[in-house]
LOSETOR-58473 format. One record per residue (C-alpha): z, y, x; residue in one letter. Coordinates in steps of 0.5 Angstrom, whole numbers, padded with zeros to 4 digits, always signed. Example, Ala and Ser with C-alpha at 12.3 -4.5 7.8 and 13.67 -1.06 7.14 Angstrom:
REM LOSETOR-58473
+0016-0009+0025A/+0014-0002+0027S/
This chain:
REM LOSETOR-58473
-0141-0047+0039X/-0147-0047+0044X/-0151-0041+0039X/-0143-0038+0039X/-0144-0037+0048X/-0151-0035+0046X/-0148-0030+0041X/-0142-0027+0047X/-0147-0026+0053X/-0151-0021+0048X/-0145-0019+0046X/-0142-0018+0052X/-0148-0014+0054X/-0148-0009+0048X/-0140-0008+0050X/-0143-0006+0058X/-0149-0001+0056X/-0144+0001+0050X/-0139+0003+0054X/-0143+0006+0061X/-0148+0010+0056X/-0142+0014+0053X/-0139+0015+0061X/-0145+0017+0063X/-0144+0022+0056X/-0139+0025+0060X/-0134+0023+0055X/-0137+0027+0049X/-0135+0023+0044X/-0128+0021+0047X/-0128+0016+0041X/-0133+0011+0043X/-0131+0010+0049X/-0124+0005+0047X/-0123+0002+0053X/-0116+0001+0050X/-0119-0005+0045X/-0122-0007+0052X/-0115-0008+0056X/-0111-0011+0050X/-0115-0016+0051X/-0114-0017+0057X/-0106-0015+0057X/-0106-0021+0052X/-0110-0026+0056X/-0106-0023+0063X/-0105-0030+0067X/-0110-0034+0064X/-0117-0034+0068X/-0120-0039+0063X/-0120-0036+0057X/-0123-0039+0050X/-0128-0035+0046X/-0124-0035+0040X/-0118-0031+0043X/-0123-0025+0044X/-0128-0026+0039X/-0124-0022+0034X/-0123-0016+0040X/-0131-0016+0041X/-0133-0017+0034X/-0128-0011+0032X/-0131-0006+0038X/-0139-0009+0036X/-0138-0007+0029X/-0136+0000+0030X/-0140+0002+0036X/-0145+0000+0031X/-0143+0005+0025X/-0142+0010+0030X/-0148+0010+0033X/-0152+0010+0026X/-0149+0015+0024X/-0149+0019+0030X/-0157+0017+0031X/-0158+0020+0024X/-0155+0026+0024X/-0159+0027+0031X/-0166+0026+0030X/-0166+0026+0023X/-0166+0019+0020X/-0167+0012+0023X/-0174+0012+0022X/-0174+0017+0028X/-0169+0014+0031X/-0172+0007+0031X/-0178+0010+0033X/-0176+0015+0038X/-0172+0008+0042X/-0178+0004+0041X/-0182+0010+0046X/-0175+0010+0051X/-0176+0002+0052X/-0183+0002+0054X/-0182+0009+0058X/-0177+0005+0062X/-0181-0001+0062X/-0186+0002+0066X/-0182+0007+0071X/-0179+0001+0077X/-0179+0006+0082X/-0175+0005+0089X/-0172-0003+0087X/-0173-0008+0091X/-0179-0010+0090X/-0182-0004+0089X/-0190-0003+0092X/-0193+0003+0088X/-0195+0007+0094X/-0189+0012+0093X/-0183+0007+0093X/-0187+0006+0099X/-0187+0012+0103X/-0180+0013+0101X/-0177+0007+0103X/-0181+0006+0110X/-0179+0014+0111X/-0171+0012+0108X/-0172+0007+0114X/-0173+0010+0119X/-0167+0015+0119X/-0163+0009+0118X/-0166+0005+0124X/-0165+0012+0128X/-0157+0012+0126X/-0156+0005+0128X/-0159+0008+0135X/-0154+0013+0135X/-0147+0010+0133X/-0147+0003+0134X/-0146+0001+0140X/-0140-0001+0144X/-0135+0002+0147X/-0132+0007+0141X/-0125+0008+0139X/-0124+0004+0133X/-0120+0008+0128X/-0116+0005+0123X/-0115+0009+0117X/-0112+0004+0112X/-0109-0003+0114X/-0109-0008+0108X/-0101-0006+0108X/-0102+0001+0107X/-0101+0003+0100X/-0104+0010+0097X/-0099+0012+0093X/-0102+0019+0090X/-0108+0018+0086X/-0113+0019+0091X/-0114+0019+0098X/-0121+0022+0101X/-0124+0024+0108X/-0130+0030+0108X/-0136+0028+0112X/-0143+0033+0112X/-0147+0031+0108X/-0153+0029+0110X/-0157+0035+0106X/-0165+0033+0106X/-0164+0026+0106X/-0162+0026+0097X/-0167+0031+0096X/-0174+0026+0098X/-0174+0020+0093X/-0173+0025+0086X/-0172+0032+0088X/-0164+0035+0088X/-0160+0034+0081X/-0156+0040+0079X/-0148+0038+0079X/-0150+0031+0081X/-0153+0029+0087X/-0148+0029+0093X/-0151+0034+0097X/-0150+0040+0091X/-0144+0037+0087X/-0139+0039+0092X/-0143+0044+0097X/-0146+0040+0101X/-0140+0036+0103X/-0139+0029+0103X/-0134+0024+0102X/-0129+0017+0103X/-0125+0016+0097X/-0119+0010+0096X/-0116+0009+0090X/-0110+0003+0091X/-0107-0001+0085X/-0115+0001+0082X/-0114-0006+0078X/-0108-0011+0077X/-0106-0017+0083X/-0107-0022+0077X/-0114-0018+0074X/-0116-0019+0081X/-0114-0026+0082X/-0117-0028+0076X/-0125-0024+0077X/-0124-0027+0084X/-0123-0034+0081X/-0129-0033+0075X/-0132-0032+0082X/-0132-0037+0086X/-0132-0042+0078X/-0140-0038+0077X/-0143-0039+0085X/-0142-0047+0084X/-0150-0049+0086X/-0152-0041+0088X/-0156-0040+0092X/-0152-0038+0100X/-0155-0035+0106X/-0150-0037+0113X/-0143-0035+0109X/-0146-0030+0104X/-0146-0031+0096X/-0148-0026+0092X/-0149-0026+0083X/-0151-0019+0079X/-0146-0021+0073X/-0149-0016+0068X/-0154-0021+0067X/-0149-0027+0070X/-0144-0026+0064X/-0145-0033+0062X/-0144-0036+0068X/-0137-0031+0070X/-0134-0034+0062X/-0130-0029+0057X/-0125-0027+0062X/-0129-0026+0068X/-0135-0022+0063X/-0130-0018+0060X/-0126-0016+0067X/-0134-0014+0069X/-0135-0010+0063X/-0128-0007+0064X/-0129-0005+0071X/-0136-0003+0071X/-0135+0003+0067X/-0127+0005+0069X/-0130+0005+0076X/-0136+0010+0073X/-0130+0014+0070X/-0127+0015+0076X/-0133+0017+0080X/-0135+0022+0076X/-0127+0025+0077X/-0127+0024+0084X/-0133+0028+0085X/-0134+0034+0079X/-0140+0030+0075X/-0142+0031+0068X/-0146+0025+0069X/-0149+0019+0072X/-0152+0013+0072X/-0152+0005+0073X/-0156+0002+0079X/-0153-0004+0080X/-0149-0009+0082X/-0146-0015+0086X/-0140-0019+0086X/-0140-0023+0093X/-0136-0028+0096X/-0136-0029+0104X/-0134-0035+0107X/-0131-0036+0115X/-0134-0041+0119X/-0138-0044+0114X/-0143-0050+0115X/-0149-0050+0118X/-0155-0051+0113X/-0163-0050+0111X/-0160-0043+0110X/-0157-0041+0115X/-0160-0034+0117X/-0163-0030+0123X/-0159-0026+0127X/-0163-0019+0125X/-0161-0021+0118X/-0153-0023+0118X/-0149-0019+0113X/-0145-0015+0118X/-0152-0012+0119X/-0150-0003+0119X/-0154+0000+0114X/-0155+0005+0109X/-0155+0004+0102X/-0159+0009+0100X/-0164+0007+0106X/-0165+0000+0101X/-0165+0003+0095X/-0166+0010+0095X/-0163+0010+0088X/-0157+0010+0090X/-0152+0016+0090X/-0145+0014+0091X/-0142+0007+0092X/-0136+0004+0090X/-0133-0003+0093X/-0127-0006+0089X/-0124-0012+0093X/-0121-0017+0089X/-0117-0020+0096X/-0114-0018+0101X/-0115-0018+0109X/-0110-0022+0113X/-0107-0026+0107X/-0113-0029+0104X/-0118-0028+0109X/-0119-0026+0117X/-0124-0021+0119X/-0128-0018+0113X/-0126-0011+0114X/-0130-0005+0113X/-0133+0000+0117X/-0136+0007+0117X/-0139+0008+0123X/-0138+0015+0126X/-0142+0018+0132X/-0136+0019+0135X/-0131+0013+0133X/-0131+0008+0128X/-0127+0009+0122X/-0124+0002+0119X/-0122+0000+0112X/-0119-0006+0111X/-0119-0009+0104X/-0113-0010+0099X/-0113-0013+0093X/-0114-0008+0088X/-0117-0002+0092X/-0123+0002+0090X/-0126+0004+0096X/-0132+0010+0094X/-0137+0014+0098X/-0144+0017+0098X/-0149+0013+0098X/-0153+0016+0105X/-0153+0016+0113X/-0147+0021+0114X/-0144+0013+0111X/-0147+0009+0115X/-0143+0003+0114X/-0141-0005+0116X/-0138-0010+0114X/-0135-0015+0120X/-0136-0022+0120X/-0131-0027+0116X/-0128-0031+0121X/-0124-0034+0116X/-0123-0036+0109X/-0126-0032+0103X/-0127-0025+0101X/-0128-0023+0095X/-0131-0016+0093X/-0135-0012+0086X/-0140-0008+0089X/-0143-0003+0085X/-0147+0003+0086X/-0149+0009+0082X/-0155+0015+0081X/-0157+0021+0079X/-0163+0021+0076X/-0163+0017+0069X/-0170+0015+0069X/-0168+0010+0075X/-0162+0007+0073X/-0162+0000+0072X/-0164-0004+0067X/-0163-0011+0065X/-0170-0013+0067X/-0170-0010+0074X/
């Protein structure tokens, strides 16, 4: 049993870069992108947030085998045999190994220089727009249902801020993609109440002895796949690269790439420990998300709860010169933005109960995506 988990985690992380690889295609070859297989599964497993291996493992291995003759077949007719496919792979894999440009812990000099400059704009619109005293906008409550496909609000972009990390990519990066204008996209019923309900569960399940700061927890689950179980890593996978699809048809991209993600739990209220943290350092912190990672081009928050009903305070907030424009969490709603300071954004404090929240993030440039070992 134990070489069967093995076996599933590696499996599940085959289907994950399966599925974002053929996304980040542009949907080329509509064929291999079967995230039908992928939702029957989870149709069948509807209501159980604990499912056994055996019940799914057919479903993987079925979608496993035939991903693998696909791409045989296609390796072939493309660069010419597998000898050069392998060989040609082989050179990819130590390429990206030495390119850890702009992650967390980057410290080559131009990773440096970028994010301390990415800083810095962040720190002068925090001085700008945060500050008391605004009028506080409220443009969807927890009770307000988007009922088209989509809701958007335009905002400027800000224009040389995309261009200094990896310079401008045509029809991708946001301050070209759709003429200089930025946006705020919210998609409701984005996932199933029970889909929600039981990742929210396969959530709280994996951070059992995860390391907190104050009332935050924070887990990667592309490389948590064995702590979240088989129905929380086949709901990670499936949300992951419907999410990407999605981006790209809010947006007009061809393509786009993978930069990270985290599922986290808020807490109100909770004890006081060795870990409490600073103020400077609290979650609810405005900030920029491509002024901590300069990767990221467009962000996307999938709430697995709703305010109000499970939890007090939480909600989220762009942080405007003129107003803060406030949106408050609901299960199933995909919240979606571009990832520079024309969005400098919060989440306020949990006051009570627990928020539960898959964050991800996206780039245009291949050469940074994320990667396992980052």
């Amino acid at each position: 049993m134990a070489a069967r988990g093995v076996s599933l985690v590696l499996a599940a992380l085959a289907l994950s870069c399966f599925l974002l690889s053929a996304a980040a295609q542009g949907m080329e070859d509509d064929e291999d992108v079967d995230l039908e297989l992928l939702l029957d599964v989870l149709r069948r497993t509807r209501g159980q947030p604990q499912v056994r291996r055996e019940s799914s493992w057919g479903a993987w291995s079925d979608l496993l085998q035939a991903h693998g003759r696909r791409t045989t077949a296609r390796e072939g007719a493309r660069r010419g045999g597998k000898e050069k496919a392998a060989t040609e792979l082989s050179q990819k894999s130590s390429q990206q190994q030495k390119s850890s440009r702009f992650r967390k812990d980057s410290s080559d000099p131009e990773s440096l220089r970028t994010r301390d400059k990415y800083q810095r704009v962040q720190a002068d619109r925090i001085r700008t727009a945060y500050r008391d005293g605004k009028a506080q906008v409220r443009l969807l409550s927890a009770t307000d249902i988007v009922t088209s496909s989509s809701i958007s609000w335009d905002v400027p972009c800000a224009l040389k801020f995309y261009q200094d990390a990896y310079g401008i990519v045509q029809g991708c990066t946001p301050s070209t993609a759709r003429q200089g204008v930025c946006s705020r996209i919210v998609v409701d019923e984005f996932g199933e109440p029970d889909e929600m309900r039981d990742l929210a569960i396969a959530t709280e399940a994996a951070m059992v002895n995860l390391f907190h700061q104050g009332g935050s927890t924070s887990l990667a689950p592309v490389s948590s796949l064995e702590r979240l179980g088989v129905k929380g890593g086949l709901l990670v996978q499936y949300f992951l690269a419907k999410v990407k699809l999605r981006i790209m048809r809010e947006f007009g991209l061809e393509v786009i790439y993978d930069s990270g993600a985290l599922l986290t739990r808020l807490k109100g209220d909770p004890p006081r420990d060795e870990w409490d943290v600073e103020p400077g350092h609290v979650y609810w912190n405005p900030h920029v998300d491509k002024a901590n990672i300069p990767t990221y081009d467009y962000s996307a928050l999938l709430y697995l709860n709703t305010h109000g009903k499970d939890f007090h305070g939480g909600e989220f907030s762009f942080i405007d010169d003129d107003a803060d424009r406030i949106v408050q969490p609901r299960a199933g709603r995909l919240l979606i933005f571009t990832s520079g300071p024309e969005n400098l954004h919060q989440v306020r404090e949990v006051t009570r109960g627990t928020r539960y929240v898959l964050a991800m993030w996206f780039t245009c440039s291949k050469e940074d995506q994320y990667r396992d070992e980052d």
